[in-house]
N, C-alpha and C positions, 0 to 999 in steps of 0.2 A: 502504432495503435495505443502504444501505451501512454497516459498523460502524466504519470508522476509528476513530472518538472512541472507542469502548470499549477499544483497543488499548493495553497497557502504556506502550509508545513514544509514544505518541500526545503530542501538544504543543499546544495551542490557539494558533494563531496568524492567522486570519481568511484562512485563503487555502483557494482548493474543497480538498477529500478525494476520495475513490477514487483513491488514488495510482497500483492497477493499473491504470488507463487510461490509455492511448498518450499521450492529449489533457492527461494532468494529469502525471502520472511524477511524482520526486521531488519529497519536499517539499524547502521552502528554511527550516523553524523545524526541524525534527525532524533530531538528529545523534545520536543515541544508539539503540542495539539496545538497549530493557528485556524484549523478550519480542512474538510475534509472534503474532496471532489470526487472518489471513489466510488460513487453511487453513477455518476455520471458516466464514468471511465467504460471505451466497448469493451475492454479484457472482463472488466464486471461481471457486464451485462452478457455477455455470449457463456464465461462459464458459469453463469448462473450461480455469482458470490451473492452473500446474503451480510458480511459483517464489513468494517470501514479501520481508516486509522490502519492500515495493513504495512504503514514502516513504521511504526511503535508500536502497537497490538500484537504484530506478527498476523503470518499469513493466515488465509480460509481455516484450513489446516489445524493450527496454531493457537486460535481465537474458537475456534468450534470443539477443542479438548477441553478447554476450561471448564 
C-alpha cells in the first residue's frame, strides 16, 4: 500500500519505508526534496495525514509538534 519507492525523492537505501509512521519518521539516506507523492499515497489518505516530505520532515507526528 505504501508507495515511498515511486517518490521522486525517494533513495534506495535498505532501511523500512512509510516514513509517515510515528514508528519509522525520517529516513537517514534521503536528503533531498525532488518532488513529493505523499498526498497521493492510500497510507495518506486512510489515516488521514495532513503534512508531506515525511522522509525528511519526519513523520505526521514529528511535522505536527513543530
Amino acid at each position: 500500500m505504501c508507495i515511498c519507492r515511486q517518490c521522486p525523492s525517494f533513495v534506495e537505501c535498505k532501511e523500512k519505508i512509510a516514513y509517515c509512521l510515528p514508528s519509522i519518521g525520517k529516513s537517514s539516506c534521503i536528503k533531498e526534496e525532488k518532488g513529493c507523492i505523499c498526498g497521493a499515497c492510500p497510507v495518506t489518505k486512510e489515516m488521514g495525514l495532513t503534512h508531506g516530505y515525511y522522509c525528511i520532515r519526519g513523520s505526521e507526528k514529528e511535522q505536527s509538534e513543530k
